[in-house]
Short mmCIF file of the C-alpha atoms (twelve columns), coordinates in Angstrom:
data_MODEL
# 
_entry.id   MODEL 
# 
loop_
_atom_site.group_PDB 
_atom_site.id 
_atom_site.type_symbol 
_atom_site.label_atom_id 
_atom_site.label_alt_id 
_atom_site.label_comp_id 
_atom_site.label_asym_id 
_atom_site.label_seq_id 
_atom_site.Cartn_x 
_atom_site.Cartn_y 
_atom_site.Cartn_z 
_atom_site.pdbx_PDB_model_num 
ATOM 1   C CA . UNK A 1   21.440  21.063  -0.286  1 
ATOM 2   C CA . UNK A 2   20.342  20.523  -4.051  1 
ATOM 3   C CA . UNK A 3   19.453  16.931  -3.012  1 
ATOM 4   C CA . UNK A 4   17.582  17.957  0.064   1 
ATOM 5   C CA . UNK A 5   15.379  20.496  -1.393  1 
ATOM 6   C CA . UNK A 6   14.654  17.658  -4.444  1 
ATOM 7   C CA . UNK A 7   13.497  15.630  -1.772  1 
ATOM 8   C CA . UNK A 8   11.197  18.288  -0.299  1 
ATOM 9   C CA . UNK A 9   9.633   19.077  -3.658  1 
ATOM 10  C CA . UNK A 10  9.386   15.452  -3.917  1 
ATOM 11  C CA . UNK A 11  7.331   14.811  -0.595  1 
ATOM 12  C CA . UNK A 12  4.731   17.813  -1.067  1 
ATOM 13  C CA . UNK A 13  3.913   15.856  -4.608  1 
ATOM 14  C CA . UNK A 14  3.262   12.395  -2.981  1 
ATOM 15  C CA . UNK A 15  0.998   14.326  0.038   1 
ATOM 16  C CA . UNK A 16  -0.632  16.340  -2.684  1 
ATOM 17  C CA . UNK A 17  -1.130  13.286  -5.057  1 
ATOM 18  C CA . UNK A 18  -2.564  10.965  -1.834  1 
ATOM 19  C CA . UNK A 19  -4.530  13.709  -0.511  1 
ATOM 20  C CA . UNK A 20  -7.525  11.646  -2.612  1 
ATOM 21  C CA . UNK A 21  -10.648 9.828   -1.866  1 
ATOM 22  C CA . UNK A 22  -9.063  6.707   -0.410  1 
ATOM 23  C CA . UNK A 23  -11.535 3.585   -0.089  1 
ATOM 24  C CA . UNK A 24  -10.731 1.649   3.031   1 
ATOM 25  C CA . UNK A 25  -12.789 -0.826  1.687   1 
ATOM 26  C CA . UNK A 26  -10.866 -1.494  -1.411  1 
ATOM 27  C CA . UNK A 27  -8.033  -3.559  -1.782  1 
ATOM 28  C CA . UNK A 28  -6.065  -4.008  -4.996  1 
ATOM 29  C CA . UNK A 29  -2.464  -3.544  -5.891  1 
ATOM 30  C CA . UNK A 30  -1.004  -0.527  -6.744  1 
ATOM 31  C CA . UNK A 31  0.864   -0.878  -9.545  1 
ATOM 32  C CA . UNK A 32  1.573   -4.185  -10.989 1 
ATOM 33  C CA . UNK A 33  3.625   -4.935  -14.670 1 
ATOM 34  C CA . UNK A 34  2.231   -6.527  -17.940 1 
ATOM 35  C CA . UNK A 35  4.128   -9.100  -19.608 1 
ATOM 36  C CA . UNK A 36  6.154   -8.419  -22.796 1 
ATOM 37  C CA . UNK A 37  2.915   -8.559  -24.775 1 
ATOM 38  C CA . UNK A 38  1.311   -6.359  -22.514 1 
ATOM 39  C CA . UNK A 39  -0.936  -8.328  -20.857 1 
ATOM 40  C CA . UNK A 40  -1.464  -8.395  -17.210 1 
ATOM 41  C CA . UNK A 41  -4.135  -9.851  -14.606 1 
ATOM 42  C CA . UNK A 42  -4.596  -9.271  -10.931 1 
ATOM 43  C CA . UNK A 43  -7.052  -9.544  -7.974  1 
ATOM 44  C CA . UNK A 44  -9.793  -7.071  -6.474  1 
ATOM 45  C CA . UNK A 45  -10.761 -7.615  -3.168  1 
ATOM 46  C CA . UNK A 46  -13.959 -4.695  -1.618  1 
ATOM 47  C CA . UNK A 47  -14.925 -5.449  1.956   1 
ATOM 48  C CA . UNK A 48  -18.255 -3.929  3.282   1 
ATOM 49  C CA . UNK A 49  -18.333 -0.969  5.353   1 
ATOM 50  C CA . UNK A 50  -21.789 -0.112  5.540   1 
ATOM 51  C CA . UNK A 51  -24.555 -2.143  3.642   1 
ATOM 52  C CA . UNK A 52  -26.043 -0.915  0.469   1 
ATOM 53  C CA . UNK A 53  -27.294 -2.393  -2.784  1 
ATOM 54  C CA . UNK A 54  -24.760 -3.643  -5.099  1 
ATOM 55  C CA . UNK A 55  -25.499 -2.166  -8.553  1 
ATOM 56  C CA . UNK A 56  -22.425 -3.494  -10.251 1 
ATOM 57  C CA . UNK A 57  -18.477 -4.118  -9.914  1 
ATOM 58  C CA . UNK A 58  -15.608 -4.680  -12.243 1 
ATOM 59  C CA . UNK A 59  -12.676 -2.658  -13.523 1 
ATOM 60  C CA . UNK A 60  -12.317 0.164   -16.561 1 
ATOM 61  C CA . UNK A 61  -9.908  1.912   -18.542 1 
ATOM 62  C CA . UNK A 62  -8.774  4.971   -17.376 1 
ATOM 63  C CA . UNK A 63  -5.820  5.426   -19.782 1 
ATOM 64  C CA . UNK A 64  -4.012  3.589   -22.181 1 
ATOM 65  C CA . UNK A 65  -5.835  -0.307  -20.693 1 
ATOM 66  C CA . UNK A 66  -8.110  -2.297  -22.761 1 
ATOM 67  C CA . UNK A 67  -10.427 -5.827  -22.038 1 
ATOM 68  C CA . UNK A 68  -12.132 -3.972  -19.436 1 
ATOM 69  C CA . UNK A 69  -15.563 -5.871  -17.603 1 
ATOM 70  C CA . UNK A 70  -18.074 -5.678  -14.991 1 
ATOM 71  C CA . UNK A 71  -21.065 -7.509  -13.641 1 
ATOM 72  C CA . UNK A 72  -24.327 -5.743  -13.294 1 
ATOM 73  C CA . UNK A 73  -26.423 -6.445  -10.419 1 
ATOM 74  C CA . UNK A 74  -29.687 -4.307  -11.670 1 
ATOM 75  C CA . UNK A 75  -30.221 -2.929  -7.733  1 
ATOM 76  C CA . UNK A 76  -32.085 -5.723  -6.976  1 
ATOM 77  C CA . UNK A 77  -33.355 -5.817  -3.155  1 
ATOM 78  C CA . UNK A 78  -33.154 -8.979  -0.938  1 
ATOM 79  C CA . UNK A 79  -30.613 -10.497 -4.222  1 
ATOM 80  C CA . UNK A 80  -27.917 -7.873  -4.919  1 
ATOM 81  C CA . UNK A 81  -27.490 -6.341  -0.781  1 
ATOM 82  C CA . UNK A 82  -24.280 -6.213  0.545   1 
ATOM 83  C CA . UNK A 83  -24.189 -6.452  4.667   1 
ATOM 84  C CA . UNK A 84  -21.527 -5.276  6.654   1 
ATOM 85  C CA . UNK A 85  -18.446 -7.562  6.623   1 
ATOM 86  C CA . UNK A 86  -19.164 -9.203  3.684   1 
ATOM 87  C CA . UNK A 87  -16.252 -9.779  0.754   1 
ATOM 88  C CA . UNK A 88  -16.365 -9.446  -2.595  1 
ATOM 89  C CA . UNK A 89  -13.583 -10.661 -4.938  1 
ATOM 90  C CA . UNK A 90  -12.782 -10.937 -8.516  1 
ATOM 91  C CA . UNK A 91  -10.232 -10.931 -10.922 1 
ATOM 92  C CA . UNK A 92  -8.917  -8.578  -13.488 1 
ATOM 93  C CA . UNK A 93  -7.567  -9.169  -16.929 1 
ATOM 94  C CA . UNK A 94  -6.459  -7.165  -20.076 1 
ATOM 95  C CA . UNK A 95  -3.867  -5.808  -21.996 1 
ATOM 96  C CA . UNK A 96  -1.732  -2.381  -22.537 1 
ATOM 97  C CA . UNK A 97  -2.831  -0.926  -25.452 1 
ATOM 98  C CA . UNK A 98  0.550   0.579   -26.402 1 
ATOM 99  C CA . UNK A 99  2.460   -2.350  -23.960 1 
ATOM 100 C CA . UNK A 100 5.424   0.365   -24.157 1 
ATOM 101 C CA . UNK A 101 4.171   2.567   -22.429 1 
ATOM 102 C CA . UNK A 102 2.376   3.099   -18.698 1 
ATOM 103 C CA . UNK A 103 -1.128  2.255   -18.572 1 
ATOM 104 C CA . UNK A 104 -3.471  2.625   -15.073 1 
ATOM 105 C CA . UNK A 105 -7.355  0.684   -14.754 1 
ATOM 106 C CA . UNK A 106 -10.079 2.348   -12.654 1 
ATOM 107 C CA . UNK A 107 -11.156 -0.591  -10.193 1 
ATOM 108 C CA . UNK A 108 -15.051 -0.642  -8.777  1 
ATOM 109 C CA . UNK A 109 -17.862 -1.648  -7.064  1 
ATOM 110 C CA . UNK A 110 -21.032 0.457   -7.597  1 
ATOM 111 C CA . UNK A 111 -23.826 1.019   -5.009  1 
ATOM 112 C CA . UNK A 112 -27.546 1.953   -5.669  1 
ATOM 113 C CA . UNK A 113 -27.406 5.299   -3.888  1 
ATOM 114 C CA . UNK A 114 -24.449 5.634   -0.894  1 
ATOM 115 C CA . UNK A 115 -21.697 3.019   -0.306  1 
ATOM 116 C CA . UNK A 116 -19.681 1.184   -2.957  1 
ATOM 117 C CA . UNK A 117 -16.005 2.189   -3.305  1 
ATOM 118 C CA . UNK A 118 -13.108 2.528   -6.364  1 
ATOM 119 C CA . UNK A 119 -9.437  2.619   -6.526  1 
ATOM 120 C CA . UNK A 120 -6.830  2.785   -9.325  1 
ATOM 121 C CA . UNK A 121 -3.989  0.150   -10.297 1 
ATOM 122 C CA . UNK A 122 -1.294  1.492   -12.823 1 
ATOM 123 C CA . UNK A 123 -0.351  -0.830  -15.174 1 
ATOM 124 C CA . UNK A 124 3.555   -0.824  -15.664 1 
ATOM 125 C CA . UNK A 125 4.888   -2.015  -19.184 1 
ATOM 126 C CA . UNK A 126 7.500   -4.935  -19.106 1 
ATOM 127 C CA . UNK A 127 10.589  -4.911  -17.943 1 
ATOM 128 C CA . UNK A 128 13.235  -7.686  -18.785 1 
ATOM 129 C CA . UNK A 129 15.001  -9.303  -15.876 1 
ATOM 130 C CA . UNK A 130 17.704  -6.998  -14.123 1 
ATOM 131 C CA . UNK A 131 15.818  -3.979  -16.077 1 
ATOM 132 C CA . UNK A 132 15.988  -0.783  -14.432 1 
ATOM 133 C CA . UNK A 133 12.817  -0.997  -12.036 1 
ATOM 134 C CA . UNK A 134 13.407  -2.263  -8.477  1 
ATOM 135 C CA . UNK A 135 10.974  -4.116  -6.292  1 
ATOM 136 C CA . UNK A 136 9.666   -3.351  -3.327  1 
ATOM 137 C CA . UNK A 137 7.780   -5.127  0.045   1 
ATOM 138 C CA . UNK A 138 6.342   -4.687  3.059   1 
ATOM 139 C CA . UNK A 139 6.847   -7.858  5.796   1 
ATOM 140 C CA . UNK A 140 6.276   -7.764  9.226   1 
ATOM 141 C CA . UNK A 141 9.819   -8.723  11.075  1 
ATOM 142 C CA . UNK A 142 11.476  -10.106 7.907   1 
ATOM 143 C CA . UNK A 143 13.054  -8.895  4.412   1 
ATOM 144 C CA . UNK A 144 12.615  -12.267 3.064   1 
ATOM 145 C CA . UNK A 145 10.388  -14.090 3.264   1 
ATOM 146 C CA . UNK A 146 7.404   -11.704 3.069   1 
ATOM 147 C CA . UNK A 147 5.285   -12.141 6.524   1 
ATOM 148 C CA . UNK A 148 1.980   -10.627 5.561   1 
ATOM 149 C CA . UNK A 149 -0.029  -10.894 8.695   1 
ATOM 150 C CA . UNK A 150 0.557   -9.942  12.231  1 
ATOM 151 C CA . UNK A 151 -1.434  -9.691  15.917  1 
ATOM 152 C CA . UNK A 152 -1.395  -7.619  18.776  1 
ATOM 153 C CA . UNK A 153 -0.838  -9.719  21.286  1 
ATOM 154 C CA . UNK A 154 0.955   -8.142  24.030  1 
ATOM 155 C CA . UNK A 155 1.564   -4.300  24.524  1 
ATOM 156 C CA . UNK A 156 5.727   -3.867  23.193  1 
ATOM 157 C CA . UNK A 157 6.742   -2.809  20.082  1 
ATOM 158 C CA . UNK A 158 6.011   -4.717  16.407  1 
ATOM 159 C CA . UNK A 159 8.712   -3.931  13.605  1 
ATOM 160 C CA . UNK A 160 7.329   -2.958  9.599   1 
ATOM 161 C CA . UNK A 161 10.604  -4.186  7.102   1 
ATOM 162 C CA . UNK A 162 10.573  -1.876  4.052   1 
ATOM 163 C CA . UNK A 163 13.185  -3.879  1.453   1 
ATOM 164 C CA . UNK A 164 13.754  -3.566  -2.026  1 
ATOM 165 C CA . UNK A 165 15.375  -5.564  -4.409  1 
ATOM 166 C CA . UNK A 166 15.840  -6.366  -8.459  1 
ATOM 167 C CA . UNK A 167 17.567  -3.234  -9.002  1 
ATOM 168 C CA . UNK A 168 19.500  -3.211  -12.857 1 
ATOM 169 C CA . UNK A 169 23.054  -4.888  -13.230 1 
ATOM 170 C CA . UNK A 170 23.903  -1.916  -15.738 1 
ATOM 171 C CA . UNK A 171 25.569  0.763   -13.259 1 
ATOM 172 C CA . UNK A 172 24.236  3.567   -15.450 1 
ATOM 173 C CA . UNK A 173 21.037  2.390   -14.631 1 
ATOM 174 C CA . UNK A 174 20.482  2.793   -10.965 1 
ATOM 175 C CA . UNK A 175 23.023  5.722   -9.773  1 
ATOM 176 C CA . UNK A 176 20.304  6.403   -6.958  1 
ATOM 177 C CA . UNK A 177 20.676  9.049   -4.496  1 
ATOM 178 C CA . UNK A 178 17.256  8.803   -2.790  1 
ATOM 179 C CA . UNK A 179 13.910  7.526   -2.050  1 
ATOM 180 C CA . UNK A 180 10.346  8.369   -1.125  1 
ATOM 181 C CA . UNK A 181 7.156   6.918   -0.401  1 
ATOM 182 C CA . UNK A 182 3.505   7.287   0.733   1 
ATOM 183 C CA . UNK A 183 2.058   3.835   2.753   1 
ATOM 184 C CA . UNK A 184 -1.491  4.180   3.320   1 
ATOM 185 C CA . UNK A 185 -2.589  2.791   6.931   1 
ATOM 186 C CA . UNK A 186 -6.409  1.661   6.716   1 
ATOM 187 C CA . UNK A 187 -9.052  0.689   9.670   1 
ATOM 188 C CA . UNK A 188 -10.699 -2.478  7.847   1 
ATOM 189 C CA . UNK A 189 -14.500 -3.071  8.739   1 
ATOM 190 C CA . UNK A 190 -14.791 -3.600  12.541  1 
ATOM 191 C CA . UNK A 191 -13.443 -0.360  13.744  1 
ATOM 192 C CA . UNK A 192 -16.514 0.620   14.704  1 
ATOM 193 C CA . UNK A 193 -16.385 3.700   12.415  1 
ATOM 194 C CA . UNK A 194 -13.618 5.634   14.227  1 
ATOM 195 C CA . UNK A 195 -9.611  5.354   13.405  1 
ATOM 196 C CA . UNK A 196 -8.230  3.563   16.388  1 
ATOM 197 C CA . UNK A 197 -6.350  5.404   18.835  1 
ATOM 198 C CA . UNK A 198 -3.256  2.895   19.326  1 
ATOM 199 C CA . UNK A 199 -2.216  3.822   15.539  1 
ATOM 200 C CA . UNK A 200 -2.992  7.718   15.800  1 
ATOM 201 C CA . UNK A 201 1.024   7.873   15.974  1 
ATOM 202 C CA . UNK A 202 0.669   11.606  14.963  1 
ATOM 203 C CA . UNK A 203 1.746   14.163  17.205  1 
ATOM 204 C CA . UNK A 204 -1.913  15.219  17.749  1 
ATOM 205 C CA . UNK A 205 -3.218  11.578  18.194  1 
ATOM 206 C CA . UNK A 206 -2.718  9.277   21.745  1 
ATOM 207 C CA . UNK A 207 0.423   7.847   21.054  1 
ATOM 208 C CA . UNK A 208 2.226   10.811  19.508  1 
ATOM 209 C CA . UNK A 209 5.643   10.525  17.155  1 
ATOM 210 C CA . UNK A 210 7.384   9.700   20.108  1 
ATOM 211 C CA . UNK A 211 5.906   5.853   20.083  1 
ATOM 212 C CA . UNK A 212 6.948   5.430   16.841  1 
ATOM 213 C CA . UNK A 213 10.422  5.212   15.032  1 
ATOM 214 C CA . UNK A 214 12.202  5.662   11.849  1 
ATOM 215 C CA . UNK A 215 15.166  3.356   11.563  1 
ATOM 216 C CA . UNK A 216 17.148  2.909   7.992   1 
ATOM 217 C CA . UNK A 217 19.701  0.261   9.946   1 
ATOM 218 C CA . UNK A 218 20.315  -3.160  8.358   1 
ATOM 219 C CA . UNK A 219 17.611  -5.899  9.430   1 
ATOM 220 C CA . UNK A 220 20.940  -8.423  9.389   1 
ATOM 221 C CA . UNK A 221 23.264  -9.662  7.213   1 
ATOM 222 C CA . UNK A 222 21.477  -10.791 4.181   1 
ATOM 223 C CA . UNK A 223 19.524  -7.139  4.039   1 
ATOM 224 C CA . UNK A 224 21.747  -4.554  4.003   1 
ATOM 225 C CA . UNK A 225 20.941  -0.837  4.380   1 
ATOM 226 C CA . UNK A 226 20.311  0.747   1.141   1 
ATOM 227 C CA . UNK A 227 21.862  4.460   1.060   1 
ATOM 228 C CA . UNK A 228 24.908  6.747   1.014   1 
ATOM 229 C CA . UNK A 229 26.851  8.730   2.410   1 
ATOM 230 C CA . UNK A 230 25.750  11.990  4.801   1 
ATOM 231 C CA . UNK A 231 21.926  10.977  4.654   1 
ATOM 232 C CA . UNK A 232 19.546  13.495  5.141   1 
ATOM 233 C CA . UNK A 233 15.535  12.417  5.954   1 
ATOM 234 C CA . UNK A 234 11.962  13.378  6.007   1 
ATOM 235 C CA . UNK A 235 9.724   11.210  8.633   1 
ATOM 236 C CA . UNK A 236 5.856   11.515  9.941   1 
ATOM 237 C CA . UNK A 237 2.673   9.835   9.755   1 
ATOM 238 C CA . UNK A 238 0.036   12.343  9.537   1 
ATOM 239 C CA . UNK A 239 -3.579  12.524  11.340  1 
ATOM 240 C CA . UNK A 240 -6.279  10.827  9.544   1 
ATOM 241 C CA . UNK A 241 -7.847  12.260  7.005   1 
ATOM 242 C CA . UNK A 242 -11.850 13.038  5.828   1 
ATOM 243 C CA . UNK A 243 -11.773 8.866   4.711   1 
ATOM 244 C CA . UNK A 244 -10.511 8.308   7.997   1 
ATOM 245 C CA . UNK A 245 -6.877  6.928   6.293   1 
ATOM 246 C CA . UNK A 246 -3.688  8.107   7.494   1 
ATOM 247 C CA . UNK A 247 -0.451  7.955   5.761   1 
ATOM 248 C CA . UNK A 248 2.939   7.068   6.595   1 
ATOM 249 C CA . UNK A 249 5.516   9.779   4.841   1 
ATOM 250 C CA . UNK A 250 9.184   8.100   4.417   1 
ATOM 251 C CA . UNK A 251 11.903  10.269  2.529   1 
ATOM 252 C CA . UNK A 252 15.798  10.310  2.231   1 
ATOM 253 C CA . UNK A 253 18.555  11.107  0.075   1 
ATOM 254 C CA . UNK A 254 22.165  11.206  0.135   1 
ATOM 255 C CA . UNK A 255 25.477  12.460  -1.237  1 
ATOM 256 C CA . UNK A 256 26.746  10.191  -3.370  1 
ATOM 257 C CA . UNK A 257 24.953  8.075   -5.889  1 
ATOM 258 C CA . UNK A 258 24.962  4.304   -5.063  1 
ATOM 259 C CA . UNK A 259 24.509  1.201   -7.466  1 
ATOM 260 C CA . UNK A 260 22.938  -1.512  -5.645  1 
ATOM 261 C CA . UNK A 261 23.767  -5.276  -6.560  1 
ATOM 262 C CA . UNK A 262 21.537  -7.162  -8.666  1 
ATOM 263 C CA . UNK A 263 20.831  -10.048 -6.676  1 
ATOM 264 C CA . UNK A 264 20.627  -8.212  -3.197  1 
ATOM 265 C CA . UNK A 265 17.553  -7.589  -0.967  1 
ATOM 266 C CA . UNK A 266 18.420  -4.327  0.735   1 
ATOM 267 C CA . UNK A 267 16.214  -2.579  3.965   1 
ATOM 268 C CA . UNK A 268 14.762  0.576   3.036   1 
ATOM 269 C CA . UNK A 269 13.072  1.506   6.301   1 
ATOM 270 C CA . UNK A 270 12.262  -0.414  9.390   1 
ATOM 271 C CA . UNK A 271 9.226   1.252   10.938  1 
ATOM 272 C CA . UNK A 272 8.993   0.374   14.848  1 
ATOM 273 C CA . UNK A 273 5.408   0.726   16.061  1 
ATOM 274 C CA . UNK A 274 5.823   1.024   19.789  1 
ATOM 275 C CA . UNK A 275 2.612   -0.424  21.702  1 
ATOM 276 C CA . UNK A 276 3.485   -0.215  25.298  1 
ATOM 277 C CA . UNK A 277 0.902   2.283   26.034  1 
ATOM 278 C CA . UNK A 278 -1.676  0.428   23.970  1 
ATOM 279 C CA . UNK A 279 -5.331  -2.164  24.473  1 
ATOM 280 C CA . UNK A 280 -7.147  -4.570  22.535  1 
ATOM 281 C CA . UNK A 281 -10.058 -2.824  23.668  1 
ATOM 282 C CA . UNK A 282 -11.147 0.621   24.558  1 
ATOM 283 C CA . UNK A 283 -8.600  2.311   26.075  1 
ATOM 284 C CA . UNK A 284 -8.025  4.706   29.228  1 
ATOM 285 C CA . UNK A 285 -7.630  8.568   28.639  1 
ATOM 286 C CA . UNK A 286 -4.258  9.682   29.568  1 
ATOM 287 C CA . UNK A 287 -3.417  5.926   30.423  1 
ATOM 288 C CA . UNK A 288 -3.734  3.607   27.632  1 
ATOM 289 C CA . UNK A 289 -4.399  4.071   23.708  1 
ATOM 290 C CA . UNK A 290 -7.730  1.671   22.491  1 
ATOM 291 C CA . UNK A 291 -8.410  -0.320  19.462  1 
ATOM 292 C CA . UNK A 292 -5.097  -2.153  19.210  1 
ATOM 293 C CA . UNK A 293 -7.429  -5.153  18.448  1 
ATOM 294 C CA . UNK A 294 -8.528  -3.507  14.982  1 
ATOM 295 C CA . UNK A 295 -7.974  -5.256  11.909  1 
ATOM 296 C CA . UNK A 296 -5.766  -3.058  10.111  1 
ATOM 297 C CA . UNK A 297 -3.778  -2.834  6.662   1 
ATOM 298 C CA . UNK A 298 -0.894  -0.840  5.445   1 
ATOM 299 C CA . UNK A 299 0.286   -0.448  1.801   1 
ATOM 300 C CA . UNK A 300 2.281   1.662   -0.510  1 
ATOM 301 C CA . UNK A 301 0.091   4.328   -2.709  1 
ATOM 302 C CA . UNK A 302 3.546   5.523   -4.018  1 
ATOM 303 C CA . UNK A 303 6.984   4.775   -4.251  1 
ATOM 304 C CA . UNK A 304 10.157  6.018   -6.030  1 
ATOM 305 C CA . UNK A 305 13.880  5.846   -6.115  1 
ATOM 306 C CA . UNK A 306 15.515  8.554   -7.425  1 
ATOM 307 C CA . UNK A 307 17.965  9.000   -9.686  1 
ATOM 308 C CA . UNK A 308 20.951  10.849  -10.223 1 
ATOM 309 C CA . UNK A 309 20.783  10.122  -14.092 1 
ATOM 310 C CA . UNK A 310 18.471  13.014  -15.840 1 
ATOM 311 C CA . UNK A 311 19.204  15.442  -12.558 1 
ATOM 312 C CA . UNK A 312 16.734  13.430  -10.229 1 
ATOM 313 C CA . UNK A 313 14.616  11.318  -12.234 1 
ATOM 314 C CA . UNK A 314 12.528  9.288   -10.173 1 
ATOM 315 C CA . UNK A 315 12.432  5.343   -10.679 1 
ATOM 316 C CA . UNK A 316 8.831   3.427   -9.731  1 
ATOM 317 C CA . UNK A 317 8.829   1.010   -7.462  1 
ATOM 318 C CA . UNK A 318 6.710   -2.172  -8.124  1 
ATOM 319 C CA . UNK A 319 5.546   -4.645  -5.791  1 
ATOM 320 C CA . UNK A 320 8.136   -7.855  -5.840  1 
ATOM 321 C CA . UNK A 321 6.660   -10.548 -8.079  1 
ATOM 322 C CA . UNK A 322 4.674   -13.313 -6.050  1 
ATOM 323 C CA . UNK A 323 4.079   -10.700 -2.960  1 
ATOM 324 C CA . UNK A 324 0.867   -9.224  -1.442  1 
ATOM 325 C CA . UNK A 325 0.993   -5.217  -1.839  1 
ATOM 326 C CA . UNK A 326 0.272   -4.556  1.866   1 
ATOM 327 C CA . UNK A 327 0.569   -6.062  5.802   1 
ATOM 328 C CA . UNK A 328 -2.490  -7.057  7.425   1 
ATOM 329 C CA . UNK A 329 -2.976  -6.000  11.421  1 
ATOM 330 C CA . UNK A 330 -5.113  -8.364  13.191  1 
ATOM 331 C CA . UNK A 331 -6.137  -10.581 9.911   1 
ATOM 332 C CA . UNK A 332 -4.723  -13.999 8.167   1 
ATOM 333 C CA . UNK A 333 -3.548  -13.761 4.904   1 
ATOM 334 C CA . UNK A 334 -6.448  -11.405 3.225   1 
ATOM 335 C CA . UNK A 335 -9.542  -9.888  4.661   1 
ATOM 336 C CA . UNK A 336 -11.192 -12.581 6.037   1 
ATOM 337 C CA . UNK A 337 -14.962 -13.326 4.033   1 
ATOM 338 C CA . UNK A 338 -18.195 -13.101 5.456   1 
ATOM 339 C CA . UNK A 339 -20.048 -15.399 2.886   1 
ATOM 340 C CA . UNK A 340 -24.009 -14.835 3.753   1 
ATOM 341 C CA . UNK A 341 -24.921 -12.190 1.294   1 
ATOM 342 C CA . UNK A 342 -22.189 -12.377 -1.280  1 
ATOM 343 C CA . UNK A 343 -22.900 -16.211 -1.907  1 
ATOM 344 C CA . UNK A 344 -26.118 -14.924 -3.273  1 
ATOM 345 C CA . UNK A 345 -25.117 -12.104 -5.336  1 
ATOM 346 C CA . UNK A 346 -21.849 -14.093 -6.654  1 
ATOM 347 C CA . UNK A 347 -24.349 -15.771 -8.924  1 
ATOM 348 C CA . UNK A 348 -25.494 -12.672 -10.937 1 
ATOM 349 C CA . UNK A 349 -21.876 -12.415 -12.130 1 
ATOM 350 C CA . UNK A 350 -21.653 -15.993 -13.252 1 
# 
C-alpha cells in the first residue's frame, strides 16, 4: 500500500508539472547530460504553425547554464516571415556552470506579435559509465535498434516499445521498485488545426481506452520485462489540452526492489495503439475515427525510476546516448523542411 500511494503522489506531480504551455511546434530534447567538464550541445528543431514574423531564436539560461545565443531577425517584413510548414533548425552549445550539479536552458523562437514558440531542456551533470542514471527510448516495434519513424498504412494495431537500459552495476545503486512517466503526443503542422480523432484514445474521444493497451510483457528475449513482484499500475492518456497536446500517463511499482543488469535493455511499457476503427482521411461519425494520416510525434516530458534507497527517491531518466527523444507518426526521420522562407531568413543568422 505504501508503494501504491507513492506512486499516486507521484503521478498527480508529473500531470501537475505537464499541465504547461506545450509548443507543438518545438522540438528539442528533454533532458540531455554534459560531459565531465560540463559541457554539452544539442539540436533545436521549431516547425511553423501559423506564419508570423520571426523576431529572433536561440536558447537562454534559465538556471545554472552559461554560453547562451540567439540570432536577431529585427521583424523585418518580406526577409524575416515564417510561412506555414517551414523549419527552422539550429544548434545549441554551452556549459554547466557548477557541472555538478543540474542545470536546464530555455529554448526559443520569438515572433513579432502572435506565433513563435519555447520549450525547456534540463541539462543533466555527468555521469561515469554504469553510474546510477538509466536510459531510456521510445522505438516503434523494437527495443534495439531505435525505429524512429512509422506510417499508417492499413487500419490494425501499431506497437510503441518503452525500454530502458544503462542502469548502475553497484546493487545499492538501483534497488528500484517503480516507475513513472509523462509522453507528450503532438499534432505536427498539417492537422489542419484540430487534434485528430484516430489518437483521441481518451475515454471521451472516438476511439476511447478501449482501442488502446497497456502491456509491461517482454518484447522477446533480449528485452526482458523490467519489474517485480505483485505489480500494481496507473494507465490513461488524457483529452487534449488548451495547446491541443495530450499526454500519455504510465505508472507502476512493485513489492520488492529489483537491481537490473548493467548491460541489459529491459521493456518498460509496450503501448498498443489499436487502429481498426481508424482513416487516413476524415472519418465517419460512429463508424470510423479521421486523421490517421496526421503527422504526429510522441516524446517523454518526464521520466523517473524510483528508488527504494532514501524511502522512494526518484532516479531521472535520460534519453539513451545516440537516440532521437521522440517517434515520429507519418514523418521520416525529423520533421520534414519546407525550405522557401527559411532559406532567406537562415542568412540573418550567419
Amino acid at each position: 500500500m505504501r508503494c501504491q500511494t507513492m506512486l499516486v503522489i507521484l503521478m498527480s506531480g508529473l500531470a501537475l508539472a505537464s499541465a504547461r504551455p506545450a509548443w507543438a511546434g518545438m522540438e528539442a530534447p528533454s533532458a540531455i547530460q554534459a560531459d565531465a567538464a560540463g559541457h554539452f550541445e544539442y539540436k533545436c528543431i521549431f516547425v511553423v504553425e501559423q506564419s508570423f514574423v520571426i523576431a529572433g531564436r536561440g536558447w537562454s539560461n534559465d538556471f545554472n547554464t552559461a554560453g547562451e545565443s540567439h540570432g536577431d531577425c529585427l521583424c523585418l517584413p518580406g526577409t524575416c516571415d515564417a510561412d506555414v510548414g517551414d523549419t527552422l533548425r539550429w544548434s545549441v552549445a554551452g556549459n554547466l556552470i557548477d557541472p555538478d550539479a543540474e542545470g536546464r536552458a530555455s529554448n526559443w523562437v520569438a515572433a513579432c506579435g502572435a506565433g513563435g514558440g519555447s520549450s525547456f531542456t534540463t541539462i543533466l551533470p555527468f555521469t561515469p559509465p554504469g553510474g546510477a542514471e538509466p536510459t531510456l527510448r521510445l522505438s516503434w516495434d523494437s527495443c534495439d535498434p531505435q525505429i524512429v519513424s512509422k506510417w499508417f498504412t492499413t487500419p490494425t494495431t501499431y506497437k510503441l516499445v518503452i525500454s530502458a537500459a544503462d542502469f548502475s552495476p553497484d546493487p545499492t545503486d538501483d534497488d528500484l521498485i517503480g516507475v513513472a512517466m509523462v509522453l507528450p503526443v503532438t499534432c505536427l503542422p498539417g492537422c489542419g488545426g484540430g487534434f485528430p480523432d484516430a489518437w483521441r484514445f481518451d475515454d471521451l474521444g472516438c476511439q476511447t481506452s478501449s482501442q488502446v493497451k497497456y502491456s509491461r510483457k517482454p518484447l522477446n528475449a533480449d528485452c526482458p520485462a523490467l519489474g517485480g513482484m505483485n505489480p500494481w499500475s496507473l494507465t490513461l492518456m488524457d483529452a487534449p489540452d488548451a495547446w491541443g497536446q495530450a499526454h500519455i500517463r504510465l505508472g507502476v511499482v512493485w513489492d520488492n526492489p529489483v537491481t537490473p543488469g548493467p548491460n541489459t535493455r529491459y521493456t518498460v511499457w509496450q503501448v498498443i495503439f489499436d487502429m481498426s476503427y481508424a482513416e487516413a482521411g476524415v472519418g465517419t461519425p460512429g463508424t470510423s475515427c479521421g486523421g490517421a494520416g496526421s503527422a504526429m510525434s510522441i516524446g517523454y516530458d518526464q521520466a523517473y525510476f524510483l528508488s527504494q534507497t532514501g524511502g522512494g527517491a526518484r532516479v531521472y531518466a535520460r534519453t539513451s546516448p545516440g537516440d532521437s527523444g521522440f517517434v515520429l507518426w507519418n514523418h521520416e526521420g525529423e520533421v520534414p523542411t519546407r525550405s522557401t522562407t527559411w532559406g532567406r531568413v537562415k542568412a540573418q543568422y550567419r
